[in-house]
Backbone as JSON Lines, residues from 0, in Angstrom:
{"i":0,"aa":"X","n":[-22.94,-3.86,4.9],"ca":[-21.62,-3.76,5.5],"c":[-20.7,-2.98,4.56]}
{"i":1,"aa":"X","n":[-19.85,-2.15,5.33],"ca":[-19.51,-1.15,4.2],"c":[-17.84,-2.35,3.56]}
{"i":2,"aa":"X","n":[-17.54,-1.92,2.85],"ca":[-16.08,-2.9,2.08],"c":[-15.29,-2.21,2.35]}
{"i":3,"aa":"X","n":[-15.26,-0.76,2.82],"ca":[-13.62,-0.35,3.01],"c":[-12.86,-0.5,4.14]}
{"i":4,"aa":"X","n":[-11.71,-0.14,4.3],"ca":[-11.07,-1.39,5.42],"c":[-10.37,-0.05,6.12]}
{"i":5,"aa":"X","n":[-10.71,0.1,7.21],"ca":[-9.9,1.85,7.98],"c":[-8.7,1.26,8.05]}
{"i":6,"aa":"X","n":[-8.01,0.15,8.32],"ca":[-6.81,0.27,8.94],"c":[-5.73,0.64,7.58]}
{"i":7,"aa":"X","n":[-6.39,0.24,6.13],"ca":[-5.43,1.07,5.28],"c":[-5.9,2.14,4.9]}
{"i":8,"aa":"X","n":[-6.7,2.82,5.19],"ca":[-6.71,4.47,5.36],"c":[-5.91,4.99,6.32]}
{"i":9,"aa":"X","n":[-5.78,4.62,7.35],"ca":[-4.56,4.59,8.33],"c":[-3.39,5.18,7.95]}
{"i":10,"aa":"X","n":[-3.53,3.3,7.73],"ca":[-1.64,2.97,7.19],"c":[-1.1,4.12,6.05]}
{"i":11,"aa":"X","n":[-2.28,4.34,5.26],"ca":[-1.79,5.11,3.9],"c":[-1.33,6.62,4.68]}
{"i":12,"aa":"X","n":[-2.21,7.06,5.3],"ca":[-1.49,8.6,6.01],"c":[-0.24,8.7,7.07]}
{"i":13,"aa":"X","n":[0.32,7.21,7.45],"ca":[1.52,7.0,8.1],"c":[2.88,6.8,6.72]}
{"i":14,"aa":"X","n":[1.94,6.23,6.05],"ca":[3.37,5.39,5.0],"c":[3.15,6.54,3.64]}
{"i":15,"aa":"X","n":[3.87,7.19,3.11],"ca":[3.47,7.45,1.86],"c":[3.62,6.25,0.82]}
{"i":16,"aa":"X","n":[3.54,6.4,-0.1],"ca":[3.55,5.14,-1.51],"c":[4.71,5.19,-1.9]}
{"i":17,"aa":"X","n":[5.48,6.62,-1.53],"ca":[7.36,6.15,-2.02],"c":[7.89,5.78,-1.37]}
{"i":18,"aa":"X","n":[7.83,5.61,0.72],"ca":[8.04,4.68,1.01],"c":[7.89,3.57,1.12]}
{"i":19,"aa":"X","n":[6.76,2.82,0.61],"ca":[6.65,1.8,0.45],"c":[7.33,1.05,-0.63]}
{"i":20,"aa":"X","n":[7.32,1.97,-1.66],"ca":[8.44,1.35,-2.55],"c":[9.84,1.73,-2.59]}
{"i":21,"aa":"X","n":[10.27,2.21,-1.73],"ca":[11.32,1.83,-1.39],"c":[12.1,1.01,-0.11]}
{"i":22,"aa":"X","n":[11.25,1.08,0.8],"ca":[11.06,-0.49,1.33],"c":[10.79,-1.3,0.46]}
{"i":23,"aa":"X","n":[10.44,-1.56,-0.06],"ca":[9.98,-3.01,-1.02],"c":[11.26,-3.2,-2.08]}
{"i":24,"aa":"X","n":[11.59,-2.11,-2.26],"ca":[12.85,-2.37,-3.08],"c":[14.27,-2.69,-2.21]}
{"i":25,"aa":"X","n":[14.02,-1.92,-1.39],"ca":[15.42,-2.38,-0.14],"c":[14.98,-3.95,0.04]}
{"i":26,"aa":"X","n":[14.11,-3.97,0.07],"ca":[14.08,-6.04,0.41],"c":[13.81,-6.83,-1.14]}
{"i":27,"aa":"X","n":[14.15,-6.77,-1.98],"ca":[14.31,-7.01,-3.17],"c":[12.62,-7.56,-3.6]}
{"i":28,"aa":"X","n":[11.76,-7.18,-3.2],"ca":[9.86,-7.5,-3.73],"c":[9.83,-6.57,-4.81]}
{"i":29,"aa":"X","n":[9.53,-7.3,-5.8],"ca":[9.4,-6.8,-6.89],"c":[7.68,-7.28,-7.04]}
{"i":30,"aa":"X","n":[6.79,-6.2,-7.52],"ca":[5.32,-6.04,-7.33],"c":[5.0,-6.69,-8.77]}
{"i":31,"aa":"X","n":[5.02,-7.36,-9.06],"ca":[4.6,-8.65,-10.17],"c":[2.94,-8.3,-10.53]}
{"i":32,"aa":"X","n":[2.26,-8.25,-9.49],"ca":[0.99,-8.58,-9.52],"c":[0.15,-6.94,-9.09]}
{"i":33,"aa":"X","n":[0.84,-5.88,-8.85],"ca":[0.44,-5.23,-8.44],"c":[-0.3,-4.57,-7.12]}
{"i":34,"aa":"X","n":[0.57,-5.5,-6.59],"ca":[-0.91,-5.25,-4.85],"c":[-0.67,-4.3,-4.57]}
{"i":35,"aa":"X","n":[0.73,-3.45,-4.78],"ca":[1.37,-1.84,-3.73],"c":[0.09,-1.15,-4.58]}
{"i":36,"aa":"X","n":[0.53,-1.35,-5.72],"ca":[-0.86,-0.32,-6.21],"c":[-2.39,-0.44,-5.95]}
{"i":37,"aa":"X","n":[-3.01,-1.87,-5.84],"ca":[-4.1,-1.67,-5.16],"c":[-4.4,-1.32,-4.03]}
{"i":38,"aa":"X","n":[-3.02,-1.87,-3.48],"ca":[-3.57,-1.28,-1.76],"c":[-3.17,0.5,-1.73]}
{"i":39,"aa":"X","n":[-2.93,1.24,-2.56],"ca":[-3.07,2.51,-2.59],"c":[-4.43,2.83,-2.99]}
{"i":40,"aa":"X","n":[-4.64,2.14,-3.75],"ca":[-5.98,2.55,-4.68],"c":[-7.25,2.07,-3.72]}
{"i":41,"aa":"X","n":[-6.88,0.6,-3.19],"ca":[-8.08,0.71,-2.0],"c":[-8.34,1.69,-0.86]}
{"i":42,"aa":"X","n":[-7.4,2.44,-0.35],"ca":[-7.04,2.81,1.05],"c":[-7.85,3.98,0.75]}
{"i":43,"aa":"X","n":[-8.26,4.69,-0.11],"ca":[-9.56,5.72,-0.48],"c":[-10.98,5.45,0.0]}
């Protein structure tokens, strides 16, 4: 079974990564743990 997940290959060619952080910053989420960046890094 393959592990990569299409719907954030998707998402990643709808959203770029600076909007996401800046949504995330307009709602005050501050990425502690890093997930914005894995889920960039998974979506490959």
């Amino acid at each position: 079974m393959k592990k990569s997940i299409t719907l954030l290959r998707v998402l990643k060619h709808l959203v770029s990564e600076e909007e996401i952080q800046e949504i995330a910053a307009s709602h005050g989420y501050k990425d502690t743990a890093r997930k914005l960046c894995q889920f960039y890094s998974s979506a490959y």
